[in-house]
C-alpha positions in Angstrom: 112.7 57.0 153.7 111.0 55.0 151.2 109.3 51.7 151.6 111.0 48.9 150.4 110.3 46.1 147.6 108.8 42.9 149.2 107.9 39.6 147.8 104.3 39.6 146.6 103.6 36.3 146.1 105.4 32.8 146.5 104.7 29.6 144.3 106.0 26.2 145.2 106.4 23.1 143.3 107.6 19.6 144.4 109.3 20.9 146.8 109.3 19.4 150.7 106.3 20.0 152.4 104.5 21.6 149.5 103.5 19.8 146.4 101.9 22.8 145.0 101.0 26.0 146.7 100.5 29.8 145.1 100.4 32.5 147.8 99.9 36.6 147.9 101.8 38.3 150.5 102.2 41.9 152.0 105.4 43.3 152.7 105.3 42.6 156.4 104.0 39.1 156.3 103.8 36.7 159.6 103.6 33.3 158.9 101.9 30.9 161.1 101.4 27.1 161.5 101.8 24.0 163.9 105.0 22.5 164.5 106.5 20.7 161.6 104.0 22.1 159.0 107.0 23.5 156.7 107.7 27.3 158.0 111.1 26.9 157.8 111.1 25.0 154.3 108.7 28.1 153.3 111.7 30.6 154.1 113.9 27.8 152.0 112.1 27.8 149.1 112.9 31.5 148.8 116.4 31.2 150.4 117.1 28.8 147.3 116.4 31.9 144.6 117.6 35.7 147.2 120.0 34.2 149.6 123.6 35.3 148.9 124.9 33.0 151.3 124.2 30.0 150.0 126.7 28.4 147.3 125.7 26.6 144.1 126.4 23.7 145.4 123.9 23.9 148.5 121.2 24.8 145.2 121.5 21.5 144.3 118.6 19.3 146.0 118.6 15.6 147.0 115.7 12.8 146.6 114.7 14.1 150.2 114.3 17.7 149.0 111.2 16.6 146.8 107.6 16.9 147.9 107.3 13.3 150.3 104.5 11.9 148.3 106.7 11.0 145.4 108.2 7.7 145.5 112.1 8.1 143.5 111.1 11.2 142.1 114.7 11.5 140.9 114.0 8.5 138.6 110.8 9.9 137.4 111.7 13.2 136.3 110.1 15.0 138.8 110.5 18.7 138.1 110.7 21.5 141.5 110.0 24.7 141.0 109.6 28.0 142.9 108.7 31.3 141.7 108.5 34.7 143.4 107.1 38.0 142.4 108.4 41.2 143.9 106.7 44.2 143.5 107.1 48.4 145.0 110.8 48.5 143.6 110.0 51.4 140.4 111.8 54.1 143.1 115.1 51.6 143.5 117.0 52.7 140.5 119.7 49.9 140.9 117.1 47.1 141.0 115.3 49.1 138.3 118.4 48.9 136.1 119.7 45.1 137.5 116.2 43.7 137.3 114.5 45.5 134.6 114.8 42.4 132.4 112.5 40.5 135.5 109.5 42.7 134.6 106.4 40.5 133.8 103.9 43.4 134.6 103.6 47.3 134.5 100.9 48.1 136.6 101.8 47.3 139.0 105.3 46.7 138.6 106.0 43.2 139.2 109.5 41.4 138.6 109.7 37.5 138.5 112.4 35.0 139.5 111.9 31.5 138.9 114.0 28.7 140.5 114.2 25.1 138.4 115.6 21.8 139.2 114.7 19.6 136.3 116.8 16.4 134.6 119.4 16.6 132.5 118.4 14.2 129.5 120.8 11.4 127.6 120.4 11.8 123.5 117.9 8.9 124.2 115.5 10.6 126.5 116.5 8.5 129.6 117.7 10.9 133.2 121.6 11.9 133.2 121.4 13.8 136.4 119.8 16.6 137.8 120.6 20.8 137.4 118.8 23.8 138.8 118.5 26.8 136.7 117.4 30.6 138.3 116.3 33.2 135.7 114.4 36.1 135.6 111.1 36.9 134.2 109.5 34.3 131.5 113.0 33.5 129.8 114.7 30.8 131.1 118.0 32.0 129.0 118.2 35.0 131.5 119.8 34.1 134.1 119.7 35.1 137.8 123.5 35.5 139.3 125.5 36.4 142.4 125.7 39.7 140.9 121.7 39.8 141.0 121.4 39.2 144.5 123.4 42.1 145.2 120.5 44.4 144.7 117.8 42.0 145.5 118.7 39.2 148.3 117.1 37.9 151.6 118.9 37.8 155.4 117.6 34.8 157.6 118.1 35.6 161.3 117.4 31.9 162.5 115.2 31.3 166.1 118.1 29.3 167.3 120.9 32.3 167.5 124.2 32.5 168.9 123.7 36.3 168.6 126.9 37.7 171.0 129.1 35.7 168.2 127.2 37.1 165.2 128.2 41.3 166.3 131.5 40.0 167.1 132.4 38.2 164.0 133.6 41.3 161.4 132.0 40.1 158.3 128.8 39.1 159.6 127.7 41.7 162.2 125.4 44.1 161.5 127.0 47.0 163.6 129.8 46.5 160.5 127.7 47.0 157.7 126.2 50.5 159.8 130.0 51.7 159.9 130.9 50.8 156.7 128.0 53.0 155.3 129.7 55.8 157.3 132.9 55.7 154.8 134.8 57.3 157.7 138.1 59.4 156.2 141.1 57.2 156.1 143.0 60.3 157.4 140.9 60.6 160.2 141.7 56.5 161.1 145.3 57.1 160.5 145.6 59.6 163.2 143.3 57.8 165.7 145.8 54.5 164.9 148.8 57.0 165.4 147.8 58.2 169.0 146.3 54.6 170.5 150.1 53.1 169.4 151.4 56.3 171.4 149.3 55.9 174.3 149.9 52.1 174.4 154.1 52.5 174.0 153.7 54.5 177.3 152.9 51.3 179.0 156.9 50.3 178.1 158.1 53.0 180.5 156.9 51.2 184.4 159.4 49.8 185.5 158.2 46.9 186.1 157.9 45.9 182.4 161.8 47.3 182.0 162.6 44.7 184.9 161.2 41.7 182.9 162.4 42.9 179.3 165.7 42.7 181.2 165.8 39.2 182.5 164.3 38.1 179.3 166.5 39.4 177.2 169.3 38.0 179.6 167.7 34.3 180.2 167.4 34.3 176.2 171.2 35.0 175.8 172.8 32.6 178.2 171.2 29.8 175.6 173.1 31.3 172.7 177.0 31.4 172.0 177.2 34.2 169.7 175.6 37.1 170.8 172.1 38.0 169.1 170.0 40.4 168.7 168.4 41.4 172.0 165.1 40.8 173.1 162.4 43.6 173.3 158.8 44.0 174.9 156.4 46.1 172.3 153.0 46.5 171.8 150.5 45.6 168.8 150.9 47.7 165.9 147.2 49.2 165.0 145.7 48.3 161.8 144.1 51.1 160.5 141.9 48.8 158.5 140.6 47.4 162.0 139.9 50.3 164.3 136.3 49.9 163.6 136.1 46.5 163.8 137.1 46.0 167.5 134.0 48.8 168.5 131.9 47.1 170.7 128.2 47.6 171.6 127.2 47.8 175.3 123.9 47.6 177.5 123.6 49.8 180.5 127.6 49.6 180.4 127.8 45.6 180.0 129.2 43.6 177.1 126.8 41.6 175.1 127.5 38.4 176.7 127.0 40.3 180.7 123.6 41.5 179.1 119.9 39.0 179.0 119.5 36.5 176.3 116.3 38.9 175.4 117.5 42.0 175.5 121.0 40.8 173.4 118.0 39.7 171.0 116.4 42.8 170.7 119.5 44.7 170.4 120.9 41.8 167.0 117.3 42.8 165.5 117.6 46.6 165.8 121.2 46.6 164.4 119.4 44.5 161.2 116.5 46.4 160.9 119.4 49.7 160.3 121.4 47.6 158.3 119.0 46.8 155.8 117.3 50.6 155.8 117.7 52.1 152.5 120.5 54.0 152.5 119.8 56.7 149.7 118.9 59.8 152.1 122.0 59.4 154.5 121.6 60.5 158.2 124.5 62.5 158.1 127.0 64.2 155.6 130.6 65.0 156.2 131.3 68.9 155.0 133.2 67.8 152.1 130.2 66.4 150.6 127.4 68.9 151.9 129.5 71.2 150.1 129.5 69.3 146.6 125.9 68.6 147.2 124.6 72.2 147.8 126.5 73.6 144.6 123.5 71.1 143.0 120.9 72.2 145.0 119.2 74.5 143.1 115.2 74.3 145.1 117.4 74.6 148.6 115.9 70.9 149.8 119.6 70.3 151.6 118.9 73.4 153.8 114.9 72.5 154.9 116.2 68.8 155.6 119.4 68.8 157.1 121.4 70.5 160.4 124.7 71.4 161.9 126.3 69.2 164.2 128.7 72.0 165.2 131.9 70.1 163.8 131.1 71.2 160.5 129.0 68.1 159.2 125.2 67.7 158.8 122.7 65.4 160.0 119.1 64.7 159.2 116.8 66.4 160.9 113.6 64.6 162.4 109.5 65.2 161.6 110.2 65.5 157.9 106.5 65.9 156.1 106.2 63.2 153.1 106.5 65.7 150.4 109.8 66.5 151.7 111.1 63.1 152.4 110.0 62.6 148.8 112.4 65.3 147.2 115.2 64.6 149.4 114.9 60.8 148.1 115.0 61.7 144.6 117.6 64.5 144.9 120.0 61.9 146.9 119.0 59.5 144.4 120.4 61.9 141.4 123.5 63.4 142.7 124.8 60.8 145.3 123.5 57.6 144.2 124.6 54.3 146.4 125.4 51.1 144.7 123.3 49.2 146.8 119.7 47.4 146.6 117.2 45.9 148.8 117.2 43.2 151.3 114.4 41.4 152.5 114.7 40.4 156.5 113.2 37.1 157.0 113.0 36.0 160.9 112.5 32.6 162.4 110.4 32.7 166.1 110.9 36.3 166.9 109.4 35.7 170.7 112.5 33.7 171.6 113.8 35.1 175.0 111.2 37.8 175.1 108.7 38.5 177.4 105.2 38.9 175.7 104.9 42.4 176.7 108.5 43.4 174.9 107.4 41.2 171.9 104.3 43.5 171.1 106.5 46.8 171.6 109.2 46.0 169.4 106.7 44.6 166.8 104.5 46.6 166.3 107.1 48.9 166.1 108.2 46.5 163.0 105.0 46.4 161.5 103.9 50.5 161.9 107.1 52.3 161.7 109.5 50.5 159.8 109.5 51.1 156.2 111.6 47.1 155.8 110.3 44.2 154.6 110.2 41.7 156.7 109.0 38.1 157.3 108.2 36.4 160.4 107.6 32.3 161.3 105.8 32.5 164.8 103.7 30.4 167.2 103.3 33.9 169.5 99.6 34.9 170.2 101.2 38.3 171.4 102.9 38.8 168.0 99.7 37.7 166.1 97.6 40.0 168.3 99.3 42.9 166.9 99.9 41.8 163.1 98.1 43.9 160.7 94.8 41.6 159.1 96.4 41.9 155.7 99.6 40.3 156.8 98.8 36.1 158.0 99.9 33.6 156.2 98.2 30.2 157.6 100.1 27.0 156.5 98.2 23.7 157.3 98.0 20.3 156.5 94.7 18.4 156.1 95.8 14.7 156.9 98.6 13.3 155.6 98.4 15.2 152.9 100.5 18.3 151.4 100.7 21.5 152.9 98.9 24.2 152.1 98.8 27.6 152.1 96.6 30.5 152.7 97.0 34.4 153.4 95.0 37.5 154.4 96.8 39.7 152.0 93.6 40.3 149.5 91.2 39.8 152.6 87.9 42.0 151.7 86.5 44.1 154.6 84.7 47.0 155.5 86.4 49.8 157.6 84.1 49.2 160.7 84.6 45.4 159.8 88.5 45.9 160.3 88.2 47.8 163.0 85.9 45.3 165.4 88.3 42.5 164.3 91.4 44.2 164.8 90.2 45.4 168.5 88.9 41.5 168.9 92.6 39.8 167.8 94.6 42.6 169.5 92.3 41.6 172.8 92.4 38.3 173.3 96.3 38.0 172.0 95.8 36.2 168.8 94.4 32.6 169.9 92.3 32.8 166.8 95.1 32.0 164.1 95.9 29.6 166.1 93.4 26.5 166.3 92.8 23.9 164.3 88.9 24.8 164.3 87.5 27.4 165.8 84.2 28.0 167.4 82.6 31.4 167.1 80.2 32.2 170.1 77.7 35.1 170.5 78.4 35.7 174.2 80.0 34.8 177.8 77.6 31.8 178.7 78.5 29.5 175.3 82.4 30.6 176.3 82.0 29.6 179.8 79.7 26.5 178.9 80.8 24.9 175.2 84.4 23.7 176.2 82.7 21.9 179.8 80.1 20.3 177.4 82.4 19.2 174.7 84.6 17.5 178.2 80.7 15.7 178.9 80.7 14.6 176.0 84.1 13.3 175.8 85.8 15.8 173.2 88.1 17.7 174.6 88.4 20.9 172.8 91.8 21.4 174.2 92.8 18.6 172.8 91.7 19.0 169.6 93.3 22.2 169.0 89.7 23.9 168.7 89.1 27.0 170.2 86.4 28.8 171.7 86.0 32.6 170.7 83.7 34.6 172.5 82.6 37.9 169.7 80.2 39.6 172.1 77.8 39.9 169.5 76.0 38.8 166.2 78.4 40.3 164.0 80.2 36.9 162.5 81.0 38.2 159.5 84.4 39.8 159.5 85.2 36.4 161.4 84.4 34.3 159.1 85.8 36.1 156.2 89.7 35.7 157.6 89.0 32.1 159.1 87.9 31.2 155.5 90.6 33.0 153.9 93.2 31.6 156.1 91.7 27.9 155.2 90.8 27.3 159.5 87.4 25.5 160.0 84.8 26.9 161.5 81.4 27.0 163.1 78.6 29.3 164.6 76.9 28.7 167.5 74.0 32.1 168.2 70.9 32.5 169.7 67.7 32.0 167.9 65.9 34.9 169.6 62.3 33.6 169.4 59.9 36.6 168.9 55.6 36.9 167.6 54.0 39.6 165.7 51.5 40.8 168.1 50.0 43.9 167.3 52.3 44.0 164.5 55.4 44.8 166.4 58.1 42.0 167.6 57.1 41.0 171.0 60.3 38.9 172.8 60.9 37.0 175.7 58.4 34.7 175.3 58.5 31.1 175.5 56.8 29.4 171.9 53.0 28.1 173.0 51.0 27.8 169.7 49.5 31.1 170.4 49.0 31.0 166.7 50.5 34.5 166.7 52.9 34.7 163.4 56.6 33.7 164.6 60.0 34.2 163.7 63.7 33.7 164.9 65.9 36.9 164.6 68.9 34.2 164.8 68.0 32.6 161.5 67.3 35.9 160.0 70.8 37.0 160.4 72.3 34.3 159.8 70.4 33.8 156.2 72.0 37.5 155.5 75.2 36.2 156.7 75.1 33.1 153.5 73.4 35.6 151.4 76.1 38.4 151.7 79.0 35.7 151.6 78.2 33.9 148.7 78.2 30.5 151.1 74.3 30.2 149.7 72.1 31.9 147.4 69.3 33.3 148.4 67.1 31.1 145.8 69.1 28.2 147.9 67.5 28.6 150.9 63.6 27.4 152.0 60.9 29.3 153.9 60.1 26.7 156.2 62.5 27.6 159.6 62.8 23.5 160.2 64.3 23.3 157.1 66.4 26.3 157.2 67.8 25.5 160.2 69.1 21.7 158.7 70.4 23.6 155.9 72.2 26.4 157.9 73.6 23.6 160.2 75.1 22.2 157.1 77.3 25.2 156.2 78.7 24.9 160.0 76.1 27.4 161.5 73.9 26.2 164.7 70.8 28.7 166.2 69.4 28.0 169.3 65.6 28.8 169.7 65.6 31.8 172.8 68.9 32.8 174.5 71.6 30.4 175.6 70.7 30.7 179.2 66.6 29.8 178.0 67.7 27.0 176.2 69.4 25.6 179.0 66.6 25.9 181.5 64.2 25.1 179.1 65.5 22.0 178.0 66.1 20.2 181.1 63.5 22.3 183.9 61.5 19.0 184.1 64.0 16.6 185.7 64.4 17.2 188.6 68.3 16.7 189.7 69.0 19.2 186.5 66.5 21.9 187.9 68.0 21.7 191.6 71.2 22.2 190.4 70.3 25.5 188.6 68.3 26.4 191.2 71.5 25.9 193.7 73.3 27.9 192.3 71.0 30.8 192.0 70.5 30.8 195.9 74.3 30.1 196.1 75.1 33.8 194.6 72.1 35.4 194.8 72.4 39.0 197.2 68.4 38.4 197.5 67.0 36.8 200.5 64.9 33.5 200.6 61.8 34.5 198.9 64.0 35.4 196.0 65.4 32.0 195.9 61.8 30.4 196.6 60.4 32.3 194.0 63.4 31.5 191.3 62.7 27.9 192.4 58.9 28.3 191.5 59.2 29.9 188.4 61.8 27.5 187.1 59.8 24.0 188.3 56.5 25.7 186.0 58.7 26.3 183.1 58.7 30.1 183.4 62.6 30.5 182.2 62.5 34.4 181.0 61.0 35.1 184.6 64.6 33.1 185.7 66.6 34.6 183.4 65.1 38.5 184.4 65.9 37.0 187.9 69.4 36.3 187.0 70.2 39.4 185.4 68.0 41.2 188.7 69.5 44.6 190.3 68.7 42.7 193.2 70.1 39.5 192.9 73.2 41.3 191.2 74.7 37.7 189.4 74.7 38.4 186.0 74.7 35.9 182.7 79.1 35.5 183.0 79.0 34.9 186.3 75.7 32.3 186.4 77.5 30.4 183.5 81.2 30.4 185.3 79.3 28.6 188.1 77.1 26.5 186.0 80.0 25.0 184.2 81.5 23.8 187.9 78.4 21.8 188.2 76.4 21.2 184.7 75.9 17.8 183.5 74.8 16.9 179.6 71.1 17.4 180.4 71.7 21.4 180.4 73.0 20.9 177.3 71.3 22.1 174.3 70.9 20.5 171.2 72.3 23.4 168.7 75.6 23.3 170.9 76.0 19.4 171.0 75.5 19.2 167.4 77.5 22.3 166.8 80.4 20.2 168.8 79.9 17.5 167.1 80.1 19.3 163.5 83.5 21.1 164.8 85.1 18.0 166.0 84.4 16.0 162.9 85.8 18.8 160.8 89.2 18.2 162.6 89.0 14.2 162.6 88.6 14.3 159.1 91.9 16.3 158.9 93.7 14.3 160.7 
């Protein structure tokens, strides 16, 4: 009913991967990173301060718990800390009343918890041992105690799961915690108990079972002089206590362990998910209380918000507006309060066992519907596709250095900005937040043709971990907004769109000749306003002259070609010969035209007429198209179709990565 108090931001200390690291996070956050970068260690660090499962004694670190560039950081005093920050808990009276003392800000609300591990000092300054100390807010006398984390505390559902043993186990499933919020009658159990023992005493009566309580009871006697007490068969006596516990869920009619490894998943998540809801506005009301309730309900909210079931209790009813899911919450919250607070979900490698289509249903169902807070460690593309731009968390290393940290959660962007780079990631699954470097392209040829040239040149993208993304258009700017937020490399390869003033309009499509016609290069015109508009360079920074311009642009990680990729191509390499045939093969190869078509692309490209091949190209007649030109092309193209933005934006890209390494 209300949304639920998340962790805002995370600062790490010392600690493992991170020597120092201050992140903001939103209250669905997914974290990615390569293998081995510290996503599990992240969840730790926080697991060390929320997690009621974990004793005082697994609080205590070891030499191997410090960041690894420390050498006997025990011996040196080295100091770990960690500090959260929660915030959207004001409507959660318990943690309100629990936490209050937490508060380090009022607008917003913000409560702190620090974890310590620091020495313990001799009277003569030298290292006795080591303690950890958890307190709340800026005073390191208030402490943060079992009893804390029982209105603010974290659940870890690990990747590697034994989940059919998790529901079955009593005190850890989930399905138990959703029937004890029932508080089923006693009374009700009692008779329940009453008939099952009935119905399994009937079971004494075949006589069958009378044969064998017979020649028990006999065998049993023939051993023993005096006569005992004879031997009877009975059945278990029925705890009460236990009824509930030996419910069971089923799929389609089959226990959990007859069921798929990914649909058992999916079934252990939704159980959590309702586990951890807030609980204030129940689902359903027994009579007993409805009845107490109403005699409170002065404004009638019970009536607009509640049905019958037709056994005399009530149940929520469904499509509640906001304005009355906001006075039930606070009437609940005032005449039935819970003793309960908030838990935050966190969930290693949700994709394991699910196929990529049901990993974007459930999870975006997560991320739109579910008022939880919740954070995921994945290396999914499908479940990155369909995070919300607000909610990455990059962790990377740069060497052999420390880890770092970066998040989206204070990314800046226009709504049409969003919108175009939410449709992009959604579309291509995600592969974005996922490379090392990453190469932003203006259209299908540079997709097709950059990774086959990088191969020529003996830098394998692939192997690099950069990627190639394809933007279909000019409009780099959203993109480089979240790669530099999220701390990924990046470069720009675009077209330079060679144009003259001639009769004072833009004439394109024309090859440069020293008309002596002013000229210009749309390419380096956006790109200036990119700099300009994200502070990357000042306006005053950059020079008139377009050679110089260009060296300056290709500094920053920006490369402009001088016409259109496909120009470039023909242009640069037209005049040797086994280059030009091999463009000029493949034209006749998929051109619908006849031979004169093919002679005459053949002309125009041996006199250096390349917009006459490129109109060719994109001909009704010859019907190939730019994509499919360049998927061809990049069967056969050697390094003399190469042109010299892309190699240099290559090499630029690749070095970026080396240097990381």
């Amino acid at each position: 009913m209300m949304e639920s108090p998340y962790i805002s931001r995370v600062k790490i200390t010392n600690y493992r991967n991170f020597e120092f690291v201050d992140v903001q996070l939103k209250d669905k956050q997914v974290v990615i990173g390569e293998n081995n970068v510290g996503k599990t260690n992240f969840l730790r660090a926080i697991q060390l301060i929320l997690d009621p499962t974990l004793t005082d004694q697994e609080r205590f670190l070891e030499d191997m718990d410090f960041y690894n560039g420390f050498e006997s950081p025990m011996e040196k005093g080295i100091i770990i800390e960690i500090v959260l920050e929660i915030k959207r808990f004001s409507h959660n009276k318990n943690l309100l009343c629990q936490l209050s003392d937490a508060t380090v800000k009022a607008s917003p609300d913000t409560l702190r918890l620090t974890y310590r591990y620091f020495p313990r000092l001799r009277e003569d300054g030298s290292i006795e041992g080591y303690i950890f100390k958890i307190f709340k807010g800026e005073n390191e006398n208030n402490e943060f105690t079992h009893i804390d984390r029982k209105y603010l505390n974290i659940k870890v559902i690990r990747a590697l799961r034994d989940v059919e043993a998790e529901i079955k186990n009593s005190r850890k499933s989930p399905l138990s915690v959703l029937l004890k919020a029932y508080d089923i009658e006693k009374s009700k159990l009692e008779a329940i108990a009453k008939n099952i023992k009935a119905q399994n005493d009937q079971v004494l009566s075949l006589s069958e079972l009378k044969d064998l309580n017979r020649r028990i009871d006999n065998r049993f006697k023939d051993f023993i002089d005096v006569k005992p007490d004879s031997v009877e068969l009975g059945t278990n006596e029925v705890n009460t206590n236990r009824i509930l516990t030996t419910l069971k869920v089923l799929l389609g009619g089959r226990t959990v362990s007859d069921t798929s490894l990914g649909l058992t998943n999916i079934l252990y998540i939704t159980l959590m998910l309702l586990a951890i809801e807030d609980r204030t506005v129940p689902t359903f009301i027994n009579s007993i209380l409805y009845q107490e309730l109403k005699g409170k309900d002065k404004a009638g909210i019970l009536q607009k918000t509640y049905k019958s079931d037709g056994h005399g209790n009530y149940i929520l009813m469904d499509g509640l507006s906001s304005v009355l899911k906001s006075e039930l919450y606070e009437f609940m919250d005032m005449y039935n309060p819970i003793d309960e607070g908030a838990t935050i979900l966190a969930i290693e490698e949700p994709e394991a066992h699910l196929h990529p289509a049901i990993q974007r249903s459930i999870y975006k169902d997560v991320f739109n519907r579910s008022t939880n807070s919740v954070i995921m460690t994945t290396h999914s593309t499908h479940i990155a596709s369909i995070t919300p731009l607000e909610s990455v968390m990059h962790l990377y290393r740069r060497g052999k250095g420390a880890t770092k940290a970066r998040s989206s959660a204070e990314l800046s962007l226009s709504e049409e900005e969003y919108a175009d780079l939410a449709r992009y990631i959604d579309a291509n699954r995600g592969e974005i937040y996922f490379g090392k470097a990453v190469l932003l392209v203006e259209g299908i040829t540079e997709e097709y043709l950059v990774p086959v040239f990088a191969d020529l040149m003996g830098k394998t993208l692939d192997y690099k971990g950069i990627f190639v993304c394809n933007i279909n258009s000019t409009n780099f700017s959203p993109y480089i907004k979240l790669l530099g937020e999220l701390g990924i490399p990046y470069a720009v390869i675009t077209d330079g769109d060679y144009y003259e003033i001639i009769n004072q309009e833009r004439e394109y499509h024309l090859l440069n000749k020293n008309s002596g016609n002013d000229i210009g290069y749309l390419g380096l015109e956006i790109i200036e306003k990119l700099v300009i508009d994200n502070d990357i360079l000042s306006d005053s920074e950059i020079p008139e002259d377009f050679g110089e311009m260009d060296d300056l642009f290709r500094e920053k990680g920006f490369f402009i070609g001088y016409y259109t990729a496909e120009v470039d191509i023909m242009e640069g390499c037209y005049k040797d010969e086994a280059s030009r045939e091999i463009i000029s093969g493949i034209f006749s190869g998929l051109t619908a035209g006849g031979d004169k078509q093919k002679r005459n692309f053949s002309a125009n490209l041996e006199k250096g007429d390349c917009w006459a091949c490129l109109r060719q190209i994109e001909s009704s007649h010859s019907r190939i198209g730019k994509g499919r030109f360049a998927q061809r092309l990049a069967h056969h193209c050697t390094l003399s179709h190469m042109p010299d933005h892309i190699k240099r934006a290559i090499d630029y890209i690749c070095k970026e990565v080396e240097e990381d390494e």
